[in-house]
C-alpha positions as CSV (number, residue, x, y, z in Angstrom):
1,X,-110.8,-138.2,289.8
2,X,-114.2,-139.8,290.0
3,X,-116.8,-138.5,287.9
4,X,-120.7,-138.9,286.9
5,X,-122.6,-138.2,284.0
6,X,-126.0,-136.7,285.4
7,X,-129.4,-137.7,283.8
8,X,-132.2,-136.0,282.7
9,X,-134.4,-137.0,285.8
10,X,-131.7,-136.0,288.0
11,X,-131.3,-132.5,286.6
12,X,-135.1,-131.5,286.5
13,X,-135.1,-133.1,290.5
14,X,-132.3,-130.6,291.4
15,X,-134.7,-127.6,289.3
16,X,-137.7,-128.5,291.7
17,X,-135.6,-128.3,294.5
18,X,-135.3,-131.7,295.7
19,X,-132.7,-131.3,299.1
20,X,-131.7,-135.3,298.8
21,X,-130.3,-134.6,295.1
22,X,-129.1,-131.4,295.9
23,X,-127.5,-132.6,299.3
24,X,-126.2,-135.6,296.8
25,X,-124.4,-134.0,294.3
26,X,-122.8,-131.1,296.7
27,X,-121.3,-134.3,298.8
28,X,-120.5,-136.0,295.4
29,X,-116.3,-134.7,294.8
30,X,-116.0,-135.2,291.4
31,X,-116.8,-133.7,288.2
32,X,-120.5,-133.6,287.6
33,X,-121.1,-134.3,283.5
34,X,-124.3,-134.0,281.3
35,X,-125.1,-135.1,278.2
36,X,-126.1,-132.6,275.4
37,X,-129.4,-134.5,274.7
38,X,-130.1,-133.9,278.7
39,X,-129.5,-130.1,278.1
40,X,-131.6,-130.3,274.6
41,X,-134.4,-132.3,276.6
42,X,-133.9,-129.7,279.3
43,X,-134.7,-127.0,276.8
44,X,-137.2,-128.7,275.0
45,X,-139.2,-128.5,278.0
46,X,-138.9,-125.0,278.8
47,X,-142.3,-123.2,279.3
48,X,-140.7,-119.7,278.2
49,X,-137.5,-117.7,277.4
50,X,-137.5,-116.9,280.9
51,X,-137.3,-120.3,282.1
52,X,-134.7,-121.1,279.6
53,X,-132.6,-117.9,280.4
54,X,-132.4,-119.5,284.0
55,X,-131.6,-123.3,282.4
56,X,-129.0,-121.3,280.9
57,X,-127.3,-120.8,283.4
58,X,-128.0,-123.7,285.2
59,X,-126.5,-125.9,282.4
60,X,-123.6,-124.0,282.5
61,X,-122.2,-125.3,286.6
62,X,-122.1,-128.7,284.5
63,X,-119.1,-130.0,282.1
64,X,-121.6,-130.7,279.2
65,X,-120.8,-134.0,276.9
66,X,-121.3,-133.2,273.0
67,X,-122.3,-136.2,271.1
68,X,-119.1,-137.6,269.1
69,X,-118.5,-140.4,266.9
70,X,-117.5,-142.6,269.7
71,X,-120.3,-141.8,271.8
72,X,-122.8,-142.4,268.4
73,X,-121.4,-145.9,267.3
74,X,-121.8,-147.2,271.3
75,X,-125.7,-145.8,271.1
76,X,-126.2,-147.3,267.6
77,X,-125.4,-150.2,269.4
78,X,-127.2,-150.4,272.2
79,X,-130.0,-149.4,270.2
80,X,-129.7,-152.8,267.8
81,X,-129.1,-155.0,271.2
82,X,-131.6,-153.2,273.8
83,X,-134.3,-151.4,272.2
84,X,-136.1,-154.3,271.7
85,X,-136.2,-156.3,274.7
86,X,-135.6,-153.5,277.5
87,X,-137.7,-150.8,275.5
88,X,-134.4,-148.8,275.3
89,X,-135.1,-145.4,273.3
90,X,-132.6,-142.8,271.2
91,X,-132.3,-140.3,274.0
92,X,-131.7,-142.7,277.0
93,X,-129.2,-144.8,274.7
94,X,-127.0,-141.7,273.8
95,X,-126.7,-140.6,277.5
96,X,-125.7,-143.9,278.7
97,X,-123.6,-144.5,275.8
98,X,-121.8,-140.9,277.1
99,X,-121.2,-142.4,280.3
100,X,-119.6,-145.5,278.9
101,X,-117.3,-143.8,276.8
102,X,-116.4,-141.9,279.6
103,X,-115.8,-144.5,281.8
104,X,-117.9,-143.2,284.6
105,X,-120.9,-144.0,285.9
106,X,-125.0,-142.9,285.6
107,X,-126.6,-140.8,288.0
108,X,-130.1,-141.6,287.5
109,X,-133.9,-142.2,288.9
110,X,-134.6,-144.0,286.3
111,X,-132.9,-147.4,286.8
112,X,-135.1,-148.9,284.9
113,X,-134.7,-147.2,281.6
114,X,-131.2,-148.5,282.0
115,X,-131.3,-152.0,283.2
116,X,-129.7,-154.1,280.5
């Protein structure tokens, strides 16, 4: 079965209520996969317990993807190749990483941030 990892940008899109990512993903077939650093960034941004009560819940419809060892060496090494010359940061290095080791592909509105 195909499935996606979702990022960050795509997440807080679906929170604002964006009907072509919502119409997107209830097409999409597959299994639908976050990273834990999107839930963490997800969180982070929270403006009360409220808001995370409901980010709560809203994590939970998605498989989430816990940071392993595999998933840590593949960052650590996109890190040394990209963050250099494609400006490549921690965050944006372990959720692709996550989708590599997957073997599925990026959901993202960011192409740039992932361009290398």
């Amino acid at each position: 079965m195909e499935a996606i990892v979702c990022d960050t940008n795509i997440l807080i899109e679906i929170l604002k209520g964006n009907a072509k990512t919502v119409r997107q993903l209830q097409d999409f077939k597959g299994e639908l996969y976050l990273s834990s650093i999107s839930a963490m960034e997800l969180f982070y941004g929270a403006k009360d317990k409220t808001e995370q009560k409901k980010l709560e819940k809203f994590v939970s419809l998605f498989t989430t993807i816990h940071v392993n060892e595999s998933i840590s060496r593949r960052a650590v090494e996109l890190v040394r190749r990209y963050a250099k010359s494609h400006r490549l940061d921690i965050p944006d290095s372990l959720i692709a990483a996550t989708a590599m080791e997957l073997g599925c592909r990026l959901f993202t509105y960011n192409l740039k941030d992932f361009r290398f």
